[in-house]
C-alpha positions in Angstrom: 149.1 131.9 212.7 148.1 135.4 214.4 151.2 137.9 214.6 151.3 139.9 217.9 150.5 138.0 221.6 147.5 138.4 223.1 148.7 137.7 226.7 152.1 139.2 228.5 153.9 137.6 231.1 154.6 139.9 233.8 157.3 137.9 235.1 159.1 134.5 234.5 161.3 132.5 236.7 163.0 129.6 236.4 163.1 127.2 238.8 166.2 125.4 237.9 166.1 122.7 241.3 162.3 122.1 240.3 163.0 121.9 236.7 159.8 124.5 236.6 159.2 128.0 234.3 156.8 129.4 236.4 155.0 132.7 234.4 152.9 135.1 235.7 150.5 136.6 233.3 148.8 140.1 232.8 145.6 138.5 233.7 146.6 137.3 236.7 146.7 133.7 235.5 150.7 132.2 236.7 151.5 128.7 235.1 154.1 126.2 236.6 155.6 124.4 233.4 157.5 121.3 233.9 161.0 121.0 231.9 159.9 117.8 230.7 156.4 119.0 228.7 158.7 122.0 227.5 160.8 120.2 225.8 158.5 117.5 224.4 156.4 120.4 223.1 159.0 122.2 221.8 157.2 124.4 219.3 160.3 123.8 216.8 160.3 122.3 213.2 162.3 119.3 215.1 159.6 118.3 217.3 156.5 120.2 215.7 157.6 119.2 211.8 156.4 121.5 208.6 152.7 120.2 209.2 150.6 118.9 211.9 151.5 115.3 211.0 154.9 115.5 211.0 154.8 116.1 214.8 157.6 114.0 216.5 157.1 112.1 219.8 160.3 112.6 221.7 160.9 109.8 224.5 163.3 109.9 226.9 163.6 113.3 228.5 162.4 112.6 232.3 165.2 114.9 233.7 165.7 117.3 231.4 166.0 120.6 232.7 166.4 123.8 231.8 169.6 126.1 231.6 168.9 129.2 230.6 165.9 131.3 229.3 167.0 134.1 226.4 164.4 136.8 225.8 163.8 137.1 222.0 162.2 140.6 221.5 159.8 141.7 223.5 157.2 138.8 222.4 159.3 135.3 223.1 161.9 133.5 224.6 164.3 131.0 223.5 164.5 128.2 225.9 168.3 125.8 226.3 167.3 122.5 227.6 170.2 120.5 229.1 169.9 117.9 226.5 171.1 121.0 224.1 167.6 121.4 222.6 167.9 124.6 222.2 165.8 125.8 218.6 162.5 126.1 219.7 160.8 130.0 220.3 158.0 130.3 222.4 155.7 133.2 222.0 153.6 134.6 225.2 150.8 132.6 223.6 152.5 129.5 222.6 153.5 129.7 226.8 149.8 131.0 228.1 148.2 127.9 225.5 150.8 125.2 227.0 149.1 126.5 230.5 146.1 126.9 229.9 145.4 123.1 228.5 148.5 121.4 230.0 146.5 118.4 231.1 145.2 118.1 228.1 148.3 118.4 225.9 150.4 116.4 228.4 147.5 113.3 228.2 147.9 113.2 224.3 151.7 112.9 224.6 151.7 109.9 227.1 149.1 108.1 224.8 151.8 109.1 222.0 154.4 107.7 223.7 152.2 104.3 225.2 151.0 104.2 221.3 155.2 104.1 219.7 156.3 102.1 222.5 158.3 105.0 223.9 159.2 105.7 227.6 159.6 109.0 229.3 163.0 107.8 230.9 165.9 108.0 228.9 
């Protein structure tokens, strides 16, 4: 894993009614992040595991939303979901990657969940 972000936000707001993290990068690029594919991509141990297969399909969290967004140094931020999820960091680029190939990530999660016979309501 590379140390140090490549991209910086210049400014992220969440959209608590919407359920959104909208970021606006330095590049000019601005993502609009659903709740939902924050928390089911959770980049912690929880939902990623200790290894790539270990990753956990997690079901159920429609209308999860978020509560509050904690800076963690000047590289991250913690994320507290209202489902009390609250262990996962996400790095600049963990947030600009999540962006950049959200239909792509979001497409392999509902085959996940079609595949274990999981719903996306609770």
């Amino acid at each position: 894993m590379q140390m140090g972000n490549r991209h910086t936000p210049t400014e992220i707001r969440l959209k608590k009614e919407e359920k959104i993290l909208e970021i606006d990068f330095d590049d000019g690029k601005t993502f609009r992040l659903p709740a939902e594919y924050l928390r089911v991509e959770s980049p912690s141990a929880e939902v990623q595991g200790h290894s790539p297969g270990e990753k956990k399909t997690i079901g159920g969290r429609r209308h999860v939303g978020i509560m509050a967004v904690e800076p963690v140094g000047n590289y991250a931020v913690k994320l507290k979901f209202d489902d009390l999820h609250d262990s996962g960091l996400y790095s600049w680029d963990t947030l600009y990657h999540m962006g950049e190939h959200s239909d792509e990530i979001w497409g392999e999660y509902l085959e996940a969940l079609e595949k274990q016979g999981l719903s996306r309501d609770p």
